[in-house]
MDAnalysis code that builds the backbone (N, CA, C; Angstrom):
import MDAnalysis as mda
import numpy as np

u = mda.Universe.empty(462, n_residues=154, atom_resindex=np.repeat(np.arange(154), 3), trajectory=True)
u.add_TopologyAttr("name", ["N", "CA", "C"] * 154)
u.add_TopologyAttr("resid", np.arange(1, 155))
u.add_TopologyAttr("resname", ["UNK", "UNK", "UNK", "UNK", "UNK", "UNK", "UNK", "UNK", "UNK", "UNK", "UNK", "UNK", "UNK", "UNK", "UNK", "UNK", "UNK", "UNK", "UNK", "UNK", "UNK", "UNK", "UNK", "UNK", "UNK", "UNK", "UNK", "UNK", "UNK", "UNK", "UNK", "UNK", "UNK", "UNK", "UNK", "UNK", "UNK", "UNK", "UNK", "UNK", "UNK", "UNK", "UNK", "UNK", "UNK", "UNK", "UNK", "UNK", "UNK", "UNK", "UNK", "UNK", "UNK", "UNK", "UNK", "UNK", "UNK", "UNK", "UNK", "UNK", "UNK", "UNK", "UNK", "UNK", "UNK", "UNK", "UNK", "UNK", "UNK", "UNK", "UNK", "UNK", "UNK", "UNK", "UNK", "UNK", "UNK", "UNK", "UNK", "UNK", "UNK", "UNK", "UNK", "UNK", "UNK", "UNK", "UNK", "UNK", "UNK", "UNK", "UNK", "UNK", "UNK", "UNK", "UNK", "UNK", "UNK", "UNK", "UNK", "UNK", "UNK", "UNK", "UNK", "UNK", "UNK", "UNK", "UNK", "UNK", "UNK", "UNK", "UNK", "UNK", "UNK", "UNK", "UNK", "UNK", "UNK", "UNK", "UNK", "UNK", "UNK", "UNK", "UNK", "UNK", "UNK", "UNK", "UNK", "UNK", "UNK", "UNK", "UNK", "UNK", "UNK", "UNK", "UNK", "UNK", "UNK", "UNK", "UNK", "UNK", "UNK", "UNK", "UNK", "UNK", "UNK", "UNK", "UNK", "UNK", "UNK", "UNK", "UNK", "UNK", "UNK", "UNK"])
u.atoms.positions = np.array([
    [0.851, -1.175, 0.000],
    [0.000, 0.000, 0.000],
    [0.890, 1.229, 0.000],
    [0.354, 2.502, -0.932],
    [1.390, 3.030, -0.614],
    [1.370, 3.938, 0.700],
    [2.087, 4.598, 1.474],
    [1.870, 5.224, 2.400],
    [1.706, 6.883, 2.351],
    [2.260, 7.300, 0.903],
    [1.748, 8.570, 0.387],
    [0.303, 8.753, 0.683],
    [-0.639, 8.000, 0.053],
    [-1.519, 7.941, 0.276],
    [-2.577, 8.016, 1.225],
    [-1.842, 7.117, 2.315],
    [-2.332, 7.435, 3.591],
    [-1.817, 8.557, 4.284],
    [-0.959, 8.856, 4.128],
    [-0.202, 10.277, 4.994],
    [-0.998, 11.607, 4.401],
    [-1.337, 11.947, 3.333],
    [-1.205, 12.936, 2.520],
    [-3.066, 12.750, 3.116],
    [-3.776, 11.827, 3.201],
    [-5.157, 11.673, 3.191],
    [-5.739, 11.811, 2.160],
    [-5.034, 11.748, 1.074],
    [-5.949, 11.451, -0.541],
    [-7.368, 10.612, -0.327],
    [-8.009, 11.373, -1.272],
    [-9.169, 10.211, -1.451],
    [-9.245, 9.258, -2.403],
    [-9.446, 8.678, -2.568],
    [-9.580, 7.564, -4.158],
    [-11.155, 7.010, -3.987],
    [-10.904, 7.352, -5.847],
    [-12.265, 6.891, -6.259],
    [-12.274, 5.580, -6.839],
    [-12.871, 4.440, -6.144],
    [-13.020, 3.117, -6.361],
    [-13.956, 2.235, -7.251],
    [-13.916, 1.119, -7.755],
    [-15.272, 0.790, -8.329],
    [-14.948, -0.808, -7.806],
    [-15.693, -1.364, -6.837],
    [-16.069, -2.049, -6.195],
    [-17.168, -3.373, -7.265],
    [-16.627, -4.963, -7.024],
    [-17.075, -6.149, -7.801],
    [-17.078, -6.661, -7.505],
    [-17.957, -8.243, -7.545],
    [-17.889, -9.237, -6.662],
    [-17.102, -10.339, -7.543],
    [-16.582, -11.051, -6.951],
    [-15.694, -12.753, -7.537],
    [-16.578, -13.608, -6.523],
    [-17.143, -14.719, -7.094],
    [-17.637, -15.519, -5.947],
    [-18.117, -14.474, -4.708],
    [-18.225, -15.185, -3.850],
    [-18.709, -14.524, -2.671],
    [-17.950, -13.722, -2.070],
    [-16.773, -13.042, -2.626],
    [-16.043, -12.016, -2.150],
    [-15.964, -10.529, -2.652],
    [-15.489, -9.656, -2.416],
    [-15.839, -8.250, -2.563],
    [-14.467, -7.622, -3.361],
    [-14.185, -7.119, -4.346],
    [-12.588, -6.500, -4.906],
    [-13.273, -5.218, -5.329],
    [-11.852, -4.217, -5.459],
    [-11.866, -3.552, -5.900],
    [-10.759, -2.728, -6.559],
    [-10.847, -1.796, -7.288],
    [-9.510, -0.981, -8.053],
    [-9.681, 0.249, -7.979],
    [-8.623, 0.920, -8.670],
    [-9.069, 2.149, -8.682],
    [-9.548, 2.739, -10.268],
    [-10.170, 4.028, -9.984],
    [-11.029, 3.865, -11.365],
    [-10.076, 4.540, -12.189],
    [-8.959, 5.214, -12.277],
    [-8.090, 5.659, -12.599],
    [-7.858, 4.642, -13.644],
    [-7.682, 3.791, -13.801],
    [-7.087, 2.443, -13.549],
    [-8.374, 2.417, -15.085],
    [-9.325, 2.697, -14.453],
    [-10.655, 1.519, -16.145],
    [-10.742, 2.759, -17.436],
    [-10.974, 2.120, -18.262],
    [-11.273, 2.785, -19.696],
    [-12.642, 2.678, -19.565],
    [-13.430, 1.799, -19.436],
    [-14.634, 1.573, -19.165],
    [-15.086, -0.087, -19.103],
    [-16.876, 0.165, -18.583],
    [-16.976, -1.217, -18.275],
    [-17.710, -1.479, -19.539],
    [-18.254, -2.758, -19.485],
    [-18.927, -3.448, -20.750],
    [-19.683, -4.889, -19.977],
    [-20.906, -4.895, -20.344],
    [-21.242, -6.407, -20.540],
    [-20.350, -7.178, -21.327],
    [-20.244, -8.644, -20.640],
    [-19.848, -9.692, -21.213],
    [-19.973, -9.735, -22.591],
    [-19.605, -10.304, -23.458],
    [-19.445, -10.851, -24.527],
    [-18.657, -11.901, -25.031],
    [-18.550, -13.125, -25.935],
    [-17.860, -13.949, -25.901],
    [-16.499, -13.593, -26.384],
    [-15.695, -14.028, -26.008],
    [-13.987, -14.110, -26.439],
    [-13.953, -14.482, -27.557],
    [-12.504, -14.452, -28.554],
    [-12.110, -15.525, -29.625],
    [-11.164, -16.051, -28.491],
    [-10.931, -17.374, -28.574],
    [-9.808, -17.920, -27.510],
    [-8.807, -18.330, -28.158],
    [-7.370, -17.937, -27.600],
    [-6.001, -18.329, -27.728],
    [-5.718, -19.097, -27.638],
    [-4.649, -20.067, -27.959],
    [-4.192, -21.448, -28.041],
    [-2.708, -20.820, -26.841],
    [-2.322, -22.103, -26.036],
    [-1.201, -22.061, -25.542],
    [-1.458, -20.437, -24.715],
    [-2.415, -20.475, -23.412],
    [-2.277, -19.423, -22.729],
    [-2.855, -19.779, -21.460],
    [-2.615, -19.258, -20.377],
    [-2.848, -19.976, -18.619],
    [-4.535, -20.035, -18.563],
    [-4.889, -20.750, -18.004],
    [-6.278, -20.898, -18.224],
    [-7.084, -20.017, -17.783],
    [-6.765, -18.440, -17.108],
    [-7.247, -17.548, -16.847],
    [-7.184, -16.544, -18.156],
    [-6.843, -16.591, -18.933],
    [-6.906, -15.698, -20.071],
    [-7.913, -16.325, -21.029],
    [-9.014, -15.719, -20.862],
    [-9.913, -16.531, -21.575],
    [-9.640, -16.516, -23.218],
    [-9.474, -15.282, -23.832],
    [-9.344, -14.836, -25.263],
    [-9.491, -13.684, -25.579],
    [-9.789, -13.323, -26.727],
    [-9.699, -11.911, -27.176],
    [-10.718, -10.910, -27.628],
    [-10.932, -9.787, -27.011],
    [-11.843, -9.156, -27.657],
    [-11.572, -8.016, -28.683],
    [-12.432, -7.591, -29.543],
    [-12.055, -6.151, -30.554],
    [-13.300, -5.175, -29.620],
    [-12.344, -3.926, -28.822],
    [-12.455, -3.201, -28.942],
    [-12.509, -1.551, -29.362],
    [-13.363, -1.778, -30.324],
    [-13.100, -0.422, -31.518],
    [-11.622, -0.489, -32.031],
    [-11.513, -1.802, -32.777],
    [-10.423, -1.844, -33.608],
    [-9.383, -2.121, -32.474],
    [-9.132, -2.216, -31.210],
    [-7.820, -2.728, -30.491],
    [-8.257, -3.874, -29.714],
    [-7.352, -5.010, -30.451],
    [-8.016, -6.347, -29.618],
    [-6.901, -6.468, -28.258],
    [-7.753, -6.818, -27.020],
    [-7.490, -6.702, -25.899],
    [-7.772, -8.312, -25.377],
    [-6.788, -8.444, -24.517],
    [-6.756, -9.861, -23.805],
    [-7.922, -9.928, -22.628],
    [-8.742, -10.724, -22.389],
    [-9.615, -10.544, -21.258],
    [-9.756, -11.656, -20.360],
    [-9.390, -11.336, -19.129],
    [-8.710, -11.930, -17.695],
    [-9.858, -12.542, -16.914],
    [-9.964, -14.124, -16.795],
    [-11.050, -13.958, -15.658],
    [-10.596, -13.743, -14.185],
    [-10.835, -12.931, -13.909],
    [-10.250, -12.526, -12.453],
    [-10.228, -13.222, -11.223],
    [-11.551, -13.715, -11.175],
    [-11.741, -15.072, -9.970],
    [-10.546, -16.478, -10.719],
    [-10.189, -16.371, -11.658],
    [-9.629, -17.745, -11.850],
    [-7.791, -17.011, -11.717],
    [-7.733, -15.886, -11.985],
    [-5.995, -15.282, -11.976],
    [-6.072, -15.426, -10.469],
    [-7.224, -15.292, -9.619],
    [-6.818, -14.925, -7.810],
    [-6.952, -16.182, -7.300],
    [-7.023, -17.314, -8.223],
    [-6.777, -18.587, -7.384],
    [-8.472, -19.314, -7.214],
    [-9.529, -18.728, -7.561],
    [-10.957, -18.708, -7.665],
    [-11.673, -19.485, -8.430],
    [-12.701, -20.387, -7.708],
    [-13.443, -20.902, -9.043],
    [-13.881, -19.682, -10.218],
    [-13.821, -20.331, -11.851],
    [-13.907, -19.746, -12.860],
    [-15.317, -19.269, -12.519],
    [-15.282, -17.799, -13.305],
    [-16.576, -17.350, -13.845],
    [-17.192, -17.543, -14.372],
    [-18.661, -17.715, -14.150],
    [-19.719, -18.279, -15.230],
    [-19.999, -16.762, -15.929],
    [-20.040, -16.855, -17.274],
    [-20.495, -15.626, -17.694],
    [-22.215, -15.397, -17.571],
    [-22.334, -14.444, -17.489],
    [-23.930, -13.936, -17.232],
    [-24.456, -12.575, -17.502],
    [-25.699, -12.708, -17.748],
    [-26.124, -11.323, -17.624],
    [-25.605, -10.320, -16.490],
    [-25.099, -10.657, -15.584],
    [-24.431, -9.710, -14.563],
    [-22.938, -9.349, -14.527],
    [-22.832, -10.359, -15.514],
    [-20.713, -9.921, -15.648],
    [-21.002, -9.188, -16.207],
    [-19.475, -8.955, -16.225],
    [-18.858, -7.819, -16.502],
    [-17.660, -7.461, -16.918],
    [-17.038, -6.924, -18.513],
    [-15.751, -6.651, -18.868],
    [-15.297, -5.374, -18.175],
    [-14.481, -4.966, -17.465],
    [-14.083, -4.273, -16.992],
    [-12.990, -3.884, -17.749],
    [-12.285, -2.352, -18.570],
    [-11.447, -2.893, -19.382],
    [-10.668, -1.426, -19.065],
    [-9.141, -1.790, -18.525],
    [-8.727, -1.559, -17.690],
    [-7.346, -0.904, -18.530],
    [-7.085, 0.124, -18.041],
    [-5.565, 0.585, -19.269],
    [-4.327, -0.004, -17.960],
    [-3.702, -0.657, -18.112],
    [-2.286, -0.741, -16.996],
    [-1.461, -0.518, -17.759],
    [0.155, 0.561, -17.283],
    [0.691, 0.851, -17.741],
    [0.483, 1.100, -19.449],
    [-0.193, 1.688, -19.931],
    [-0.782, 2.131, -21.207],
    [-1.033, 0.519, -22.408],
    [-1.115, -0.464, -21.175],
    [-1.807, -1.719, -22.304],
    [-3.171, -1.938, -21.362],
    [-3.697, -2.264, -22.812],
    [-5.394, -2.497, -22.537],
    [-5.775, -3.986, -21.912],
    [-6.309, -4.320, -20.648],
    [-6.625, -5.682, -20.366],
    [-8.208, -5.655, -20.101],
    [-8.793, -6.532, -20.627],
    [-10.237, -6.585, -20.380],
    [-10.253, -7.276, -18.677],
    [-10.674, -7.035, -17.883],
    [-11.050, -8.324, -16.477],
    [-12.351, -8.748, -16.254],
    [-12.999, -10.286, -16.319],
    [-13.905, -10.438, -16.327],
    [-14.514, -10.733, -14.694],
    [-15.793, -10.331, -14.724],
    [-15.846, -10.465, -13.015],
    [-17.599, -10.530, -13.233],
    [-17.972, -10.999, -11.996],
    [-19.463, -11.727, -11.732],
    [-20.047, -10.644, -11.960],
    [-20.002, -9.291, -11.013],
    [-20.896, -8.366, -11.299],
    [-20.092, -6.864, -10.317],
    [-19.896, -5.811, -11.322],
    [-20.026, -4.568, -10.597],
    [-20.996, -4.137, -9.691],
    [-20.230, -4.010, -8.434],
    [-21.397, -3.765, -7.613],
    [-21.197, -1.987, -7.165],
    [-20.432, -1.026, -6.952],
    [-20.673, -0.138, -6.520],
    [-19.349, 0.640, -7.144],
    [-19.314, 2.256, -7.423],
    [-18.332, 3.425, -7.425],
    [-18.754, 4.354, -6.047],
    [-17.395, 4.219, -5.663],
    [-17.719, 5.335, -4.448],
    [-16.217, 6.091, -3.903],
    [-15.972, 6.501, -2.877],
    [-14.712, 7.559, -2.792],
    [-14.513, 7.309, -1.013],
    [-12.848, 6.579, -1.041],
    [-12.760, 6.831, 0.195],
    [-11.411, 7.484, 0.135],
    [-11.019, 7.747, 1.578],
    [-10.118, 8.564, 2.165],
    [-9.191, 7.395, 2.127],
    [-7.494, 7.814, 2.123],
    [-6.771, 7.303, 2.046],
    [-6.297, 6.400, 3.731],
    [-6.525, 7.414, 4.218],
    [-6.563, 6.537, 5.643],
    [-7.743, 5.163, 6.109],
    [-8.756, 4.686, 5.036],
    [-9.154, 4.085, 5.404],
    [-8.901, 2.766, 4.900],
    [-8.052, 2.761, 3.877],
    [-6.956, 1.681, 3.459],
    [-5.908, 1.207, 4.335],
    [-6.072, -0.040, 4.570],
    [-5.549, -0.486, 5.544],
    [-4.793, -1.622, 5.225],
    [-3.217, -1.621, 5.491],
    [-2.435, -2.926, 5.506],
    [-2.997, -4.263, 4.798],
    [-2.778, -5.105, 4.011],
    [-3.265, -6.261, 3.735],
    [-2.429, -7.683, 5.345],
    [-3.282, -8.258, 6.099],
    [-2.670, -8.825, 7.062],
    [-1.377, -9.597, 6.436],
    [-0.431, -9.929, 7.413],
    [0.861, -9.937, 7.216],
    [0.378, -11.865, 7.219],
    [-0.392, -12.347, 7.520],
    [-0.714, -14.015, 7.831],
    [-0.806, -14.383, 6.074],
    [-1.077, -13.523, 5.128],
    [-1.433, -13.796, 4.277],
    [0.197, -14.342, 3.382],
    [0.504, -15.283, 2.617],
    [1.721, -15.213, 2.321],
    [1.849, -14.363, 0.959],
    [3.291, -13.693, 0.965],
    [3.794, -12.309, 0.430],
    [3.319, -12.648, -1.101],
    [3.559, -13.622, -1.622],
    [2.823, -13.960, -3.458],
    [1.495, -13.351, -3.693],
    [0.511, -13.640, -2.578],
    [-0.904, -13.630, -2.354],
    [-0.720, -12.023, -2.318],
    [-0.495, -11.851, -1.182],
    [-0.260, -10.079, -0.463],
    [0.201, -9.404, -1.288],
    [0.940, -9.292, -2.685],
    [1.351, -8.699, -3.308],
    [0.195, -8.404, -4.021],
    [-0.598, -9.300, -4.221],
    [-1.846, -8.801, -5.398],
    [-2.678, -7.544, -4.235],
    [-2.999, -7.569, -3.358],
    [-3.738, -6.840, -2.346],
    [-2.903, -5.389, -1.762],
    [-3.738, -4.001, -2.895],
    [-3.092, -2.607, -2.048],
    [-3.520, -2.856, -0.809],
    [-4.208, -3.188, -0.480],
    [-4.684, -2.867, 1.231],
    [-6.177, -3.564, 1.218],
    [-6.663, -3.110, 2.419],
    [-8.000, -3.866, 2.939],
    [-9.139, -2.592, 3.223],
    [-10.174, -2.212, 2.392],
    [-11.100, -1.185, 2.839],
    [-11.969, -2.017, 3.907],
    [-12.127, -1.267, 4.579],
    [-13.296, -1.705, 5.592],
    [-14.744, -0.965, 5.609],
    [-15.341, -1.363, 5.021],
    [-16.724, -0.878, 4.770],
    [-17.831, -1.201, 5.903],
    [-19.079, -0.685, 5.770],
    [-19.682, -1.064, 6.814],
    [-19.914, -2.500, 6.792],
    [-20.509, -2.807, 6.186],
    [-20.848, -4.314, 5.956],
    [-19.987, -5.240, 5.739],
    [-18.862, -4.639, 4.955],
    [-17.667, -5.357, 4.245],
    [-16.075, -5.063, 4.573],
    [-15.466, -6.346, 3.977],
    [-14.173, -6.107, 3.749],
    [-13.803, -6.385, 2.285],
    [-12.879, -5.073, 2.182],
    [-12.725, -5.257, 0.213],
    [-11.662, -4.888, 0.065],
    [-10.902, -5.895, -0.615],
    [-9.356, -6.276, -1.072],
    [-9.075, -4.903, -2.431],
    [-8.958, -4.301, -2.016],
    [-8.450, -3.081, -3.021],
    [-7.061, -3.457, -4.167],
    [-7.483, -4.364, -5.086],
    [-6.169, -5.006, -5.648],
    [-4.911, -4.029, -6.310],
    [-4.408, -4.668, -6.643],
    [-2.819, -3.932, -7.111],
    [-2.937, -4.831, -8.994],
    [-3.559, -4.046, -9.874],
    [-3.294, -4.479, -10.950],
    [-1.668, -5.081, -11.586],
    [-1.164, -3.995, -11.158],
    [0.240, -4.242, -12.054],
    [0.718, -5.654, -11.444],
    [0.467, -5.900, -10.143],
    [0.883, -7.304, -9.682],
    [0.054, -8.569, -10.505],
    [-1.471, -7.988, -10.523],
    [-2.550, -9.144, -10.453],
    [-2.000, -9.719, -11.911],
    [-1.788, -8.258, -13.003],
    [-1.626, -8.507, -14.490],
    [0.012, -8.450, -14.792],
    [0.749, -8.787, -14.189],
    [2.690, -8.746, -14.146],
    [2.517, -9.902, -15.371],
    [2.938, -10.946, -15.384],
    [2.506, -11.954, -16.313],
    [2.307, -11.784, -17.364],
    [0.792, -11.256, -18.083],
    [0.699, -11.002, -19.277],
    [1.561, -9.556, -19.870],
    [1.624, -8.527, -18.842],
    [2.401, -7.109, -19.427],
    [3.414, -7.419, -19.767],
    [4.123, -8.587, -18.944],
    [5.799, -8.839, -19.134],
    [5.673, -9.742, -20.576],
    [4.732, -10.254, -21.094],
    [4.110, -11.024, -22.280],
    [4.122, -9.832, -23.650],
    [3.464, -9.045, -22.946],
    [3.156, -8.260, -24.242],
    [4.208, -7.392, -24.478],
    [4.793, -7.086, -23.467],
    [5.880, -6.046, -23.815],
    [7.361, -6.576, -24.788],
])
C-alpha cells in the first residue's frame, strides 16, 4: 500500500465487484470503461485464466477472468458480468468479473495494511483492505494481479 496515500489523506475513487462470494476492488483511474460480457475468440497455448480476445473499436485486448488469476473458481459468464477494461501501464486488459457492484470515494486513511498471515505472493496482489460497513474489500494492485501477461506483451 502506498503510504503517500495514507499520509497525505488522498481520497480515491473506487469501483467495487464481486468474484464468488467475495468483494474487490480498483481504482477507477485504472478503467477505460466497463462493458457487458461478450464472448472471447480464444487463444491457443495461454494460462487458463486468459480466456481470449476481444475487438475493442479496432484494439483487440486480452480478457482476464479474475476469480480464476486470484486462485478462484472460474466465472460463469452472465447477464451480470462484466468486462471491466482496464488501461495498466498504457496496455489495454479486459477483467472479467461476476458483477459490478458499486463506485464510491474513500479517504486514504481508510486503506488499511493487507494482514501480514497472508503469504507475500498472495499479499502482493492486495493494495490494502477497505473496511466498509458491511464489508471487507481487497483493493487489488493491478500491475501485480496482471505482471505476467504485461511482461508477455511487452
Amino acid at each position: 500500500m502506498s503510504n503517500a496515500i495514507k499520509q497525505t489523506g488522498a481520497q480515491l475513487e473506487i469501483v467495487s465487484f464481486h468474484l464468488g462470494d467475495q468483494e474487490f476492488c480498483i481504482d477507477i483511474m485504472a478503467i477505460r470503461e466497463i462493458r457487458g460480457w461478450a464472448p472471447v475468440t480464444p487463444m491457443p497455448h495461454t494460462p487458463p485464466y486468459v480466456l481470449g480476445l476481444i475487438n475493442l473499436r479496432g484494439a483487440v485486448i486480452p480478457v482476464i477472468d479474475m476469480a480464476s488469476r486470484l486462485g478462484m473458481k472460474m466465472t460463469e459468464p452472465s447477464e451480470r458480468a462484466a468486462i471491466i477494461v482496464t488501461d495498466i501501464n498504457g496496455k489495454l486488459v479486459g477483467l472479467l468479473v461476476e458483477q459490478v457492484s458499486d463506485m464510491m470515494t474513500i479517504r486514504g486513511e481508510d486503506l488499511q495494511p493487507a494482514p501480514e498471515i497472508i503469504p507475500e505472493p498472495q499479499r502482493a496482489f492486495c493494495r490494502g483492505i477497505v473496511a466498509l460497513e458491511k464489508t471487507m474489500v481487497c483493493f487489488l494492485n493491478l500491475d501485480t494481479v496482471i505482471a505476467d501477461e504485461l511482461a508477455q506483451a511487452a
